[in-house]
VOPAGU-2260 file (C-alpha; in pm, 1 decimal, decimal comma):
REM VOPAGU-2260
SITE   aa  ch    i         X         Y         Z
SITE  UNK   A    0     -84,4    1835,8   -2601,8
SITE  UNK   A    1     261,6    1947,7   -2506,2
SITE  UNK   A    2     621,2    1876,9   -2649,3
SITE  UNK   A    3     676,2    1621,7   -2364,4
SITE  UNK   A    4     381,9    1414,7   -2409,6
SITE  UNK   A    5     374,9    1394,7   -2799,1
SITE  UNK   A    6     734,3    1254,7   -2782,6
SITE  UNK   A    7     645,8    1001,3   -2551,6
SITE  UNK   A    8     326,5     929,5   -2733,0
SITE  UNK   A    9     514,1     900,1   -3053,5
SITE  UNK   A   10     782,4     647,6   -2884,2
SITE  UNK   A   11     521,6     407,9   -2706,4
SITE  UNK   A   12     405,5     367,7   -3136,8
SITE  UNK   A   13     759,0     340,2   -3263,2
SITE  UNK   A   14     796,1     110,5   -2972,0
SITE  UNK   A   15     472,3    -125,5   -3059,6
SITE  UNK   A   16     549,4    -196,9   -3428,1
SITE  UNK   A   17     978,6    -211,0   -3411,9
SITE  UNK   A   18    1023,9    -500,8   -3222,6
SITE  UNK   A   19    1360,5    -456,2   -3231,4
SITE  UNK   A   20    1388,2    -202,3   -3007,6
SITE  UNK   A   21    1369,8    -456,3   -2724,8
SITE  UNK   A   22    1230,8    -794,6   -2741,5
SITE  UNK   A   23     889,7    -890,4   -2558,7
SITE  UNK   A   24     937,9   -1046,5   -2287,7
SITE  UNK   A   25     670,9   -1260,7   -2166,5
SITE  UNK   A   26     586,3   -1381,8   -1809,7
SITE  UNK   A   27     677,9   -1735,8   -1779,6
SITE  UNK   A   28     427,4   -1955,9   -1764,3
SITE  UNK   A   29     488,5   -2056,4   -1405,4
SITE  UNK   A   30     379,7   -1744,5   -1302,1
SITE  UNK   A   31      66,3   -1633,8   -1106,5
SITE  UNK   A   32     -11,5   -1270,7   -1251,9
SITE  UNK   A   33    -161,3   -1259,5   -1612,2
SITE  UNK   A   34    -107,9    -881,6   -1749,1
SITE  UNK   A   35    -183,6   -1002,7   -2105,6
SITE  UNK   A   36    -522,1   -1160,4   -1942,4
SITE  UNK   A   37    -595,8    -856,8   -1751,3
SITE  UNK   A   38    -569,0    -617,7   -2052,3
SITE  UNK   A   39    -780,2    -906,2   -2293,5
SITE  UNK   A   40   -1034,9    -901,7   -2085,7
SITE  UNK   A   41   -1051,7    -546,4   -2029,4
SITE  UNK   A   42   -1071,4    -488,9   -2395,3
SITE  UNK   A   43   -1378,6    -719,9   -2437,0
SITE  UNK   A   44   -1619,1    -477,7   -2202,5
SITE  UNK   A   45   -1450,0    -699,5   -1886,3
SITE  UNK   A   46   -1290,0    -440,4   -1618,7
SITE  UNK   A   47   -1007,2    -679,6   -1483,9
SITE  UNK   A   48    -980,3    -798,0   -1118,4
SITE  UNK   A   49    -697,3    -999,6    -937,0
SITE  UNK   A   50    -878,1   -1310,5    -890,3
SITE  UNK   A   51   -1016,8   -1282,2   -1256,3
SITE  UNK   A   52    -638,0   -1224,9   -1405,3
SITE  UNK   A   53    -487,7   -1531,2   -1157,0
SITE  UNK   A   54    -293,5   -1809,2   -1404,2
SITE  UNK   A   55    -328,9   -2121,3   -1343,4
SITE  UNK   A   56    -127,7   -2246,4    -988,2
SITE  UNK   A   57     192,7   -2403,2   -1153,9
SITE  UNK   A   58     370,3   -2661,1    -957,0
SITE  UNK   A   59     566,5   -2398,4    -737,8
SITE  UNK   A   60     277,0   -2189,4    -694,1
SITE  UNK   A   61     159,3   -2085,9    -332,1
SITE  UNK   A   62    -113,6   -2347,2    -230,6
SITE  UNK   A   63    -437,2   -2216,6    -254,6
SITE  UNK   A   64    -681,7   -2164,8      36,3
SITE  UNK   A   65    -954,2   -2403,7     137,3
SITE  UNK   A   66   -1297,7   -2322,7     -61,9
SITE  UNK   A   67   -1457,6   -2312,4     232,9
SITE  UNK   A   68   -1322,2   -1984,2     355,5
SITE  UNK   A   69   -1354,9   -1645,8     151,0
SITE  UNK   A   70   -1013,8   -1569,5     122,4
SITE  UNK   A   71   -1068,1   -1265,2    -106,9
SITE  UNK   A   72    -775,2   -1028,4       6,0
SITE  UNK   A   73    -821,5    -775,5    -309,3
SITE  UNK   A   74    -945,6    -514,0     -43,6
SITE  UNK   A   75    -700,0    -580,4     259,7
SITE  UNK   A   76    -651,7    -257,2     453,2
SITE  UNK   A   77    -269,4    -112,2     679,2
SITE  UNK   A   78    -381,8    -158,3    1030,3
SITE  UNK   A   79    -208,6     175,0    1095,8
SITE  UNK   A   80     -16,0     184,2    1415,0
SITE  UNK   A   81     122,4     533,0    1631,1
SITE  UNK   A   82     281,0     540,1    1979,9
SITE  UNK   A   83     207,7     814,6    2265,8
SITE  UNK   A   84     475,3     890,7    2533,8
SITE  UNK   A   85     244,5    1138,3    2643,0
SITE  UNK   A   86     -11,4     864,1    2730,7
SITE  UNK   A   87     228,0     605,2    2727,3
SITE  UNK   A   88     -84,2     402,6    2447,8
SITE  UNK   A   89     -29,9     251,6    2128,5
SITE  UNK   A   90    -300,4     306,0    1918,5
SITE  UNK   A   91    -449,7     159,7    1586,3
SITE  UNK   A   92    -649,0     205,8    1339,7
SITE  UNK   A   93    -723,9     184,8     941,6
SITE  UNK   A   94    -871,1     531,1     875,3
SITE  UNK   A   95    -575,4     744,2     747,0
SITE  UNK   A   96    -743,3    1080,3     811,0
SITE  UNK   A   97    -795,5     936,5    1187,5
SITE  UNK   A   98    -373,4     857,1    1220,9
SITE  UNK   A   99    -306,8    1169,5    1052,2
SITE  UNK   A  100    -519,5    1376,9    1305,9
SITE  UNK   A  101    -345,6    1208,0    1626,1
SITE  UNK   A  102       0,7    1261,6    1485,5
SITE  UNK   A  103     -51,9    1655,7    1392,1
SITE  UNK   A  104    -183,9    1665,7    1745,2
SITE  UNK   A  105     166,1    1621,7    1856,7
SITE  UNK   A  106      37,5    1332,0    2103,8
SITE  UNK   A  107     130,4    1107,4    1852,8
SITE  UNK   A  108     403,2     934,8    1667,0
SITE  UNK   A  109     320,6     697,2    1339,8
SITE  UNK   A  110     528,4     376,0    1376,5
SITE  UNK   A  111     394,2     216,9    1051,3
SITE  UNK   A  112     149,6     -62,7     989,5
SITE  UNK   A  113      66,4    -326,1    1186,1
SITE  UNK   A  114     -50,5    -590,0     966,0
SITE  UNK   A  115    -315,7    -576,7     702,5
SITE  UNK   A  116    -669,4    -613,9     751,9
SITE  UNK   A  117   -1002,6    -551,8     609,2
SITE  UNK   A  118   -1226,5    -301,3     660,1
SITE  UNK   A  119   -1538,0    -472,8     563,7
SITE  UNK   A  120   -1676,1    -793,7     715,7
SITE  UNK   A  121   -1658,5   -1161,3     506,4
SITE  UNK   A  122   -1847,0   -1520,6     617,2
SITE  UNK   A  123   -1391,4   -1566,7     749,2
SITE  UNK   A  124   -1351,7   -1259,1     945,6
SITE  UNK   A  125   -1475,7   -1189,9    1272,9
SITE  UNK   A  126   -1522,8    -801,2    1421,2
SITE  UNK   A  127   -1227,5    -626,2    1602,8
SITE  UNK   A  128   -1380,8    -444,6    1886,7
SITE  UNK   A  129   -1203,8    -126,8    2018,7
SITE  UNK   A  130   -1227,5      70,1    2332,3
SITE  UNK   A  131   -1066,3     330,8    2480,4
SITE  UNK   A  132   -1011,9     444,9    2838,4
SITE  UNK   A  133   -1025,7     783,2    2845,6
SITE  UNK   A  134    -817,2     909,6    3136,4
SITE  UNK   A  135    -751,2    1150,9    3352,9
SITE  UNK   A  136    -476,0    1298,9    3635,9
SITE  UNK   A  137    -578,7    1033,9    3865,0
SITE  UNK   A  138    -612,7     719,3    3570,6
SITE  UNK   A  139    -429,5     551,0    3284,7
SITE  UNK   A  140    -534,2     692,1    2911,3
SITE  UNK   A  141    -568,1     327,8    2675,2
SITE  UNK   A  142    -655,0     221,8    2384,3
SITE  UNK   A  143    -799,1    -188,3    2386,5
SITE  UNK   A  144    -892,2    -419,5    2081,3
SITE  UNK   A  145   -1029,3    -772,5    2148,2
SITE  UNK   A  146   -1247,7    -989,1    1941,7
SITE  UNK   A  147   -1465,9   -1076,8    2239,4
SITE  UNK   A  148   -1780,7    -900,8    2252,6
SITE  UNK   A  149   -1821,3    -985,6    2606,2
SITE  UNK   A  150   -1477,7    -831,4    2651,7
SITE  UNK   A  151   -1568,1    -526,9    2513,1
SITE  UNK   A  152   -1895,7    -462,3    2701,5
SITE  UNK   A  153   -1742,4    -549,8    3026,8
SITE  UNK   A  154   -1468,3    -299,9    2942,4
SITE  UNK   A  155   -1726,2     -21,7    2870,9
SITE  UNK   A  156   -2018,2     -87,6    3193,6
SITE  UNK   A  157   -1738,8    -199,9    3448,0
SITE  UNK   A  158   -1442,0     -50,9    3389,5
SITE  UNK   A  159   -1461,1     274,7    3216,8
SITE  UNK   A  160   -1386,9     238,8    2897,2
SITE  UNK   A  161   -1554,3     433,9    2583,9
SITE  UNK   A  162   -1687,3     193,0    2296,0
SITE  UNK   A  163   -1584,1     243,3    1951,7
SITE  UNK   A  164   -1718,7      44,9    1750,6
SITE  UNK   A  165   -1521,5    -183,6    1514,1
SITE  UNK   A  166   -1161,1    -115,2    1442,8
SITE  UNK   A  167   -1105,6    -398,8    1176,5
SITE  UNK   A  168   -1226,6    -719,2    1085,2
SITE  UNK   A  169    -946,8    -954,9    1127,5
SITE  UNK   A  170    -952,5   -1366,9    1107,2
SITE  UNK   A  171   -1001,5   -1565,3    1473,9
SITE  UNK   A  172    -790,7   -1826,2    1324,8
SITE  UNK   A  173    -499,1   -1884,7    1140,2
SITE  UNK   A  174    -659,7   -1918,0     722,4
SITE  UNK   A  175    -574,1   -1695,7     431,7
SITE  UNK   A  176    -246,7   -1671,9     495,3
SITE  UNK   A  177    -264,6   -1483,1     787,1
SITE  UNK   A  178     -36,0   -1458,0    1080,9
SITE  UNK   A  179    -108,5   -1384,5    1486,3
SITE  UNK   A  180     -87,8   -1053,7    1611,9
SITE  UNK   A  181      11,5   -1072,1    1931,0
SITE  UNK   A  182     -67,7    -872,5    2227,2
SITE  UNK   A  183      97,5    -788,4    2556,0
SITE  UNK   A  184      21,4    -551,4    2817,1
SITE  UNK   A  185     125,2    -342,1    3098,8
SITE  UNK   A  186    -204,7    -318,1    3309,4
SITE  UNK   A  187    -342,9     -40,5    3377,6
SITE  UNK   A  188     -92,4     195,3    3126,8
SITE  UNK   A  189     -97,8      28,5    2795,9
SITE  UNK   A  190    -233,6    -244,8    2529,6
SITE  UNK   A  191      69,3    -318,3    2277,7
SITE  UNK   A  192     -48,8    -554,2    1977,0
SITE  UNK   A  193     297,4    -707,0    1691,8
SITE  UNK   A  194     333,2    -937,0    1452,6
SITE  UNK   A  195     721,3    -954,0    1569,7
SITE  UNK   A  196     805,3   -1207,3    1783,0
SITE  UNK   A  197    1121,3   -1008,7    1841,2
SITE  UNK   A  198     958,0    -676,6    1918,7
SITE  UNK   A  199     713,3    -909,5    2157,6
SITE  UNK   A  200     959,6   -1094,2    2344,6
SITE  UNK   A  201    1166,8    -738,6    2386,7
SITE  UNK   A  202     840,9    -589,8    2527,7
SITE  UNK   A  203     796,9    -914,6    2788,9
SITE  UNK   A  204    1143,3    -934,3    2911,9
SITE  UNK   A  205    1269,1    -598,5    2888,3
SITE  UNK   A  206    1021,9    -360,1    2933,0
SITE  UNK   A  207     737,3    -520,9    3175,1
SITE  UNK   A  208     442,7    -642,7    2985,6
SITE  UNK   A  209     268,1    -916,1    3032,0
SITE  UNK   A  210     221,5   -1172,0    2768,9
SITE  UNK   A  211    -188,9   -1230,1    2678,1
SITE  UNK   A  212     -82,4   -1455,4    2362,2
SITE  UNK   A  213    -286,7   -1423,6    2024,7
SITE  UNK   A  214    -541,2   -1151,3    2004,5
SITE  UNK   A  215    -661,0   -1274,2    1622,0
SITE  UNK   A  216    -459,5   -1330,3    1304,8
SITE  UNK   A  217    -388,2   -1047,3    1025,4
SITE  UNK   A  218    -284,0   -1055,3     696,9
SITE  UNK   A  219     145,7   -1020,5     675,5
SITE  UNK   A  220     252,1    -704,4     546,3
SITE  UNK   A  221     448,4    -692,8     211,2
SITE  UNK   A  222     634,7    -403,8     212,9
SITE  UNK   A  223     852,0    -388,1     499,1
SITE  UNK   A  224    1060,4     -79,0     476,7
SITE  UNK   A  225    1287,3     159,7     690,3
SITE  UNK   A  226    1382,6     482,2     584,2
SITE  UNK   A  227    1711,9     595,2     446,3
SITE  UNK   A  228    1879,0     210,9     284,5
SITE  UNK   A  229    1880,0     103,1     -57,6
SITE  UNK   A  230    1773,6    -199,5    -223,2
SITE  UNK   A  231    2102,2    -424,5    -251,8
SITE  UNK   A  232    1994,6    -585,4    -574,8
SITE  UNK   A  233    1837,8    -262,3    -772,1
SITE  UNK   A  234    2080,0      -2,9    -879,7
SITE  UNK   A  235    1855,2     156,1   -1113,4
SITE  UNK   A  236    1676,9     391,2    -877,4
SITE  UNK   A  237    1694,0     480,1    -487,7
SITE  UNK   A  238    1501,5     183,0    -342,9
SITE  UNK   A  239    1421,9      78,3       2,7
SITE  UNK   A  240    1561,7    -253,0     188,7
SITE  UNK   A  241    1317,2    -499,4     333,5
SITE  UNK   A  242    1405,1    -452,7     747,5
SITE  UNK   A  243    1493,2    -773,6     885,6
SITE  UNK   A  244    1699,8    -588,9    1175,4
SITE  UNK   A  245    1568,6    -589,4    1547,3
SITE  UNK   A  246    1283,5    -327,2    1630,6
SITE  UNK   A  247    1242,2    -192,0    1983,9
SITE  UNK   A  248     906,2     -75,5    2110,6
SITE  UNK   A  249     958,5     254,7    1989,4
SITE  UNK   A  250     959,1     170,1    1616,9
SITE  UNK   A  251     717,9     -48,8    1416,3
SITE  UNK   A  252     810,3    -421,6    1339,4
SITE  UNK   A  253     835,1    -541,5    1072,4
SITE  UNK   A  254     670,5    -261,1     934,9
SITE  UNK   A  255     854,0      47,6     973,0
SITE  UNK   A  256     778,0     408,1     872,8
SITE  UNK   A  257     752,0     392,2     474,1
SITE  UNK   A  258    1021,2     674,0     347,0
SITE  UNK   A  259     898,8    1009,6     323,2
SITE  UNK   A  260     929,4    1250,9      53,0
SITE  UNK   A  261     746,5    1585,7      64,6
SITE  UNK   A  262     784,4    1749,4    -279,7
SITE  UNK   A  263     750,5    2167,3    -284,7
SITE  UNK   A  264     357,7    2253,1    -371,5
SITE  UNK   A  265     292,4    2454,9    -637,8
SITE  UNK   A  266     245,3    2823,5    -594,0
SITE  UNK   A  267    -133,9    2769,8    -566,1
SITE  UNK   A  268    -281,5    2496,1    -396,2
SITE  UNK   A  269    -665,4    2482,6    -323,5
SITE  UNK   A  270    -731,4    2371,3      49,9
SITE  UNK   A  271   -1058,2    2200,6      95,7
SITE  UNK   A  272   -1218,1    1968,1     303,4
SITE  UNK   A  273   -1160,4    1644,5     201,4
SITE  UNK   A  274   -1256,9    1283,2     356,0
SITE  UNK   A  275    -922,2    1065,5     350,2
SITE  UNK   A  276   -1032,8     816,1     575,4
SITE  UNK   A  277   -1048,8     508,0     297,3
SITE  UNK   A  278    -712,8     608,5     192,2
SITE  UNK   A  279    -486,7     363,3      38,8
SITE  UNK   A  280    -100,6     333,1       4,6
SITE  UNK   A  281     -28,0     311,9    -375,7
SITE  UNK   A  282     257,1      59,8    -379,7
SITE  UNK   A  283     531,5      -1,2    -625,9
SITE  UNK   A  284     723,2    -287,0    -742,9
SITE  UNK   A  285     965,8    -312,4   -1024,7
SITE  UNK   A  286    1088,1    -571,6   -1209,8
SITE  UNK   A  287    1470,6    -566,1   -1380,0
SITE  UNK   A  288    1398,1    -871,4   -1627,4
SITE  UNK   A  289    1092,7    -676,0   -1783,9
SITE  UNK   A  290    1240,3    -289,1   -1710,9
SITE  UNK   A  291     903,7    -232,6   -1543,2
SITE  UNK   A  292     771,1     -32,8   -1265,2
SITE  UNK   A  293     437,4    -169,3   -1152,1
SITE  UNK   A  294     160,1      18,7    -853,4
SITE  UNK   A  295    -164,4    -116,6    -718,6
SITE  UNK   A  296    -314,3     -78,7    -425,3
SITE  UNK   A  297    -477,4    -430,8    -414,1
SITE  UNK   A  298    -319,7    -667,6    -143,3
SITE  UNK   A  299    -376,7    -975,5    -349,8
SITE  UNK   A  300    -253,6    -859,3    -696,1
SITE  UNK   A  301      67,1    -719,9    -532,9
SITE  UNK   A  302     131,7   -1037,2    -345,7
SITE  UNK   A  303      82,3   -1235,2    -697,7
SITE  UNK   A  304     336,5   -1055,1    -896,7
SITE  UNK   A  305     614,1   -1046,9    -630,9
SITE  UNK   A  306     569,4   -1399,3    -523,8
SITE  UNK   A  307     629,3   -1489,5    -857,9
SITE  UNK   A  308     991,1   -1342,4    -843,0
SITE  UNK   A  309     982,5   -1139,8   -1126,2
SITE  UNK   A  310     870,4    -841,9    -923,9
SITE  UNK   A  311    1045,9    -642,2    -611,2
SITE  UNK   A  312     851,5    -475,5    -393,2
SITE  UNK   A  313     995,0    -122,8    -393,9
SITE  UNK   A  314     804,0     134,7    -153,2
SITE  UNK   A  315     483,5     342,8    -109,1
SITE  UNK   A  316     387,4     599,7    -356,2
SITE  UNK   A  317     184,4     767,2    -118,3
SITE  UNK   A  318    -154,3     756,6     -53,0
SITE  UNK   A  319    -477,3     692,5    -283,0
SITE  UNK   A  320    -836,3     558,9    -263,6
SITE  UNK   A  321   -1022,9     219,7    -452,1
SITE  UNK   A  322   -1335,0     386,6    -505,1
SITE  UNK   A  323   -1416,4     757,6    -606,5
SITE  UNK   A  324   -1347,2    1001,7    -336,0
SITE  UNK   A  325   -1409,4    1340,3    -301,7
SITE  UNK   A  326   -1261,2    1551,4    -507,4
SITE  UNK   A  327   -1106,5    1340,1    -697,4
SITE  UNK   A  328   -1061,6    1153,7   -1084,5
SITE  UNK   A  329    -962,2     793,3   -1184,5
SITE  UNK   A  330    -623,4     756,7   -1278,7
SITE  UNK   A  331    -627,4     488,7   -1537,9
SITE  UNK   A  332    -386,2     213,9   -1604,1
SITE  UNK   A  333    -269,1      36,5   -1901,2
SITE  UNK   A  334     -48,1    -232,6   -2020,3
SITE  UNK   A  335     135,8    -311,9   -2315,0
SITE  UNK   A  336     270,0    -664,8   -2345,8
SITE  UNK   A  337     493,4    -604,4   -2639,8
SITE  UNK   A  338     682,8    -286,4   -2454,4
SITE  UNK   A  339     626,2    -474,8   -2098,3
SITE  UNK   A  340     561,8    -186,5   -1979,8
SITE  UNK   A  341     262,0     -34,9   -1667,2
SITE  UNK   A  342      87,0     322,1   -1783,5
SITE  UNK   A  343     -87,2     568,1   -1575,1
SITE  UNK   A  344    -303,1     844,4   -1664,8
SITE  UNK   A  345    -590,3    1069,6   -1555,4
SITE  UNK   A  346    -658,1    1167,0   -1925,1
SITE  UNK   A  347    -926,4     927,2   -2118,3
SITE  UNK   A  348    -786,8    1114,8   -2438,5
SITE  UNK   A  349    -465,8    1026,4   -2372,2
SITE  UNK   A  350    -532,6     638,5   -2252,5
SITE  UNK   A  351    -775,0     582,3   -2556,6
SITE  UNK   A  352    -460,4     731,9   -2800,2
SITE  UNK   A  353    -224,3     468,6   -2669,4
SITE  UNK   A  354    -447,5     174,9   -2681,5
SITE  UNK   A  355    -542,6     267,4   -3064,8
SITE  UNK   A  356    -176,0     371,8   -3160,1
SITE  UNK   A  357      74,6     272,0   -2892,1
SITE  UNK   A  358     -26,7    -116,0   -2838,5
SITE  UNK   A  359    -181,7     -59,6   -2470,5
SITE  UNK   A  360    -442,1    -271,8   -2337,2
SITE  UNK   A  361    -657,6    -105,0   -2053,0
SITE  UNK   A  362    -661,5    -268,9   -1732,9
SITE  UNK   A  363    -950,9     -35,3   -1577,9
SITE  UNK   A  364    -886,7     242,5   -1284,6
SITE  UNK   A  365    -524,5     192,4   -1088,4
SITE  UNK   A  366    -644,2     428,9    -822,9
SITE  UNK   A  367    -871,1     758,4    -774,8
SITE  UNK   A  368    -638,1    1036,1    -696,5
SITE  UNK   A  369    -609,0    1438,1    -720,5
SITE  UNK   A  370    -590,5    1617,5   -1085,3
SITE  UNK   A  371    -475,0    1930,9    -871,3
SITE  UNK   A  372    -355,3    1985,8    -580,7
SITE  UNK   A  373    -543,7    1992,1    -284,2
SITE  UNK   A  374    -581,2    1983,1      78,5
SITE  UNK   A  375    -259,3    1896,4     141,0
SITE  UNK   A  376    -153,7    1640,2    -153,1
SITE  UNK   A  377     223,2    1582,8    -308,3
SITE  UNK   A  378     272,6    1571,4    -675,6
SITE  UNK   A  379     351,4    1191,3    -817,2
SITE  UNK   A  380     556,2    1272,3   -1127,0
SITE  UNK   A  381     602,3    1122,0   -1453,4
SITE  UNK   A  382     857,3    1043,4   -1665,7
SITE  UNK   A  383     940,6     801,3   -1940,1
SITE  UNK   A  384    1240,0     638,0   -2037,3
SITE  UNK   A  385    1244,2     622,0   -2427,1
SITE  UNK   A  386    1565,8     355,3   -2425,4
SITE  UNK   A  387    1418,7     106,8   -2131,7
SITE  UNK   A  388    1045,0     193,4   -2250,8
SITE  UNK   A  389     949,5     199,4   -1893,6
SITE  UNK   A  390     666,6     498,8   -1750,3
SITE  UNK   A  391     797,2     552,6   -1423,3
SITE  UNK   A  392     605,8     741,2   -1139,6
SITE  UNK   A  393     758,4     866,6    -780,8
SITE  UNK   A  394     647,8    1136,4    -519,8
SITE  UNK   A  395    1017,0    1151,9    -457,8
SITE  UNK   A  396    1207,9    1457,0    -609,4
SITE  UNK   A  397    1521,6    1351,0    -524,5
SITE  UNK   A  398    1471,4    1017,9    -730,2
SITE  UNK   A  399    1289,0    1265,2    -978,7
SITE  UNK   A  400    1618,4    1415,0   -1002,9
SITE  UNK   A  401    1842,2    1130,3   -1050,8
SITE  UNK   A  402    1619,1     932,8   -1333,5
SITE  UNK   A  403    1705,3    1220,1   -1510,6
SITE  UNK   A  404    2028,0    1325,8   -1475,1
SITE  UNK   A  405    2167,5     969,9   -1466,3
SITE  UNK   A  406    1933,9     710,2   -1598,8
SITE  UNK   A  407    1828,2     859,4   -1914,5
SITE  UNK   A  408    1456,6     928,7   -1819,9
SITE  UNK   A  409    1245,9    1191,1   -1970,1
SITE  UNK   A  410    1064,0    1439,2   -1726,2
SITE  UNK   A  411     726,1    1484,2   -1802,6
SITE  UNK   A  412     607,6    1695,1   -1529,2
SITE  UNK   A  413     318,3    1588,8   -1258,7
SITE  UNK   A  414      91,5    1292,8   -1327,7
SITE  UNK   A  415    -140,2    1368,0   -1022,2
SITE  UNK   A  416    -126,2    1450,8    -665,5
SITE  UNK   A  417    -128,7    1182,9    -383,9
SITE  UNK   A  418    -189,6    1184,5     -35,9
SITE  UNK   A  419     188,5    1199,5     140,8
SITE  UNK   A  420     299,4     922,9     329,2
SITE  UNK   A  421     190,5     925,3     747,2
């Protein structure tokens, strides 16, 4: 075990039995997410889930959804979305190693996420076919989603088109919290589908295409983020403003292009062939009244704790999976009520150390992610801050940088390796 890593070891104990080092601050009652429930449960032999760890509604709780519809979001997908002026074709889809092929092919551009979906079917979803037309010097190159099966097979015996099978399964109507995603087109060139009326309307009466309405209904995206601004309310790290500016057809609305950050690889990095299609963004929120950084990659969870306004959605630490992957090891997470505090680690020694001596609770596998690097992954680093006792993790170097130098955070070198942003 190295210096690092003992000292923070020995401060998350300190931390657990002097109190006074910062006084535990519970969740309100009123609120939806139950960390202290999660880590209870997890403790008795019961691996915690969102729905399992939901409070009870309090008065100024989001209504709940009809019983009659399965509106179990846990596993709610980015309907990733990239742009072609080659082709002039917007195309979509939720299988990251797909998107990351058509934008190294240079044909592409990523424009963000369209909306979240799911990739697996439920008795409230309905199948989102998708075609393509495959072009040549003398026709249009398109990409076409409809949830009309009829649709779809005209598309493919009358008019050209290539089936592909399912794209997404999306909702036909508006339950779950959804909203539409509209589509307009310019026939015969290309098949545009938003969930920005503003990026719609610009589409209609500035650029040509034709309004077709409501294709189906997708789940809202929560972090909406453009590159380069800072949160307005957090000054304790190098945040990310939610975009509520006007988006042309050439950007993604409301979801823009998470930020980027590309850390140096070490000097050896082991390329293999790895399958990254099920990849996940890992997504961070922070909250100032508990000094705690928080990531998930479960749509419902992440809704829960920001909705009850005592966490901000931050950005995207890059990209992870649910389920075990390839190549890769769980990265556990933890949470101690008295410290308030989210901890990650791929070590069982080291998780099993700070639930018997540092007052964790387990809350079962965060994400499955990289112990080294490979096939292309970014380091997500680790540090600690022994003052705040907050575990903070970031792919960014630059925010690496400036936890340290000016925030008082302790470097502890790379927690794991992540998937980079698209």
């Amino acid at each position: 075990m190295s210096l690092k890593t003992f000292s923070l070891l020995l401060s998350l104990v300190v931390a657990s039995t002097a109190g006074a080092l910062r006084p535990s601050a519970r969740m309100p009652s009123s609120q939806v997410y139950n960390f202290n429930r999660a880590a209870s449960q997890a403790a008795n032999g019961t691996p915690p889930t969102a729905s399992s760890v939901l409070a009870p509604a309090a008065s100024n709780a989001v209504p709940q959804a009809s019983d009659d519809f399965d509106c179990n979001t846990d596993s709610a997908t980015p309907f990733l979305r990239a742009h072609s002026l080659v082709h002039t074709d917007h195309f979509y889809t939720t299988d990251y190693k797909e998107m990351e092929d058509a934008v190294e092919s240079g044909d592409y551009e990523y424009q963000g996420i369209a909306g979240l979906v799911l990739r697996n079917p439920t008795q409230s979803t309905v199948p989102l076919y998708a075609v393509y037309h495959p072009g040549s010097k003398s026709s249009y190159f398109e990409h076409y989603y409809t949830t009309s099966q009829q649709e779809a097979d005209t598309c493919i015996s009358k008019e050209g088109y290539v089936d592909q099978g399912t794209a997404a399964n999306v909702y036909a109507t508006q339950i779950c919290g959804s909203i539409p995603l509209y589509y307009v087109w310019i026939p015969n060139k290309d098949s545009l589908y938003t969930t920005n009326e503003t990026e719609r309307e610009y589409a209609i009466k500035t650029l040509g295409y034709k309004d077709e309405g409501i294709a189906c209904y997708v789940l809202p995206e929560l972090l909406s983020t453009r590159p380069g601004l800072h949160l307005a309310d957090n000054q304790h790290l190098s945040g990310t403003v939610i975009a509520v500016e006007m988006a042309t057809l050439g950007e993604s609305s409301p979801a823009a292009t998470p930020p980027q950050f590309k850390s140096a690889p070490p000097s050896v990095e082991v390329q293999v062939n790895l399958d990254t299609a099920s990849a996940v963004p890992f997504v961070r929120a922070y909250s100032a009244t508990l000094t705690d950084h928080f990531y998930t990659t479960n749509y419902a969870e992440m809704k829960a704790v920001t909705l009850s306004g005592t966490y901000t959605l931050e950005k995207t630490m890059g990209f992870v999976f649910r389920t075990p992957a390839p190549s890769t090891t769980p990265l556990y997470r933890l949470y101690s009520l008295g410290a308030t505090d989210h901890f990650y680690t791929t070590s069982q020694t080291e998780a099993n150390f700070v639930i018997l001596n540092g007052g964790y609770g387990t809350e079962g596998t965060g994400a499955y992610v990289y112990a080294t690097q490979v096939g292309g992954s970014i380091p997500l680093y680790r540090l600690f801050s022994p003052s705040a006792l907050d575990n903070f993790y970031t792919t960014d170097e630059a925010e690496r940088e400036d936890a340290v130098q000016k925030l008082g955070y302790t470097d502890l070198g790379i927690a794991c390796y992540v998937l980079q942003n698209l």
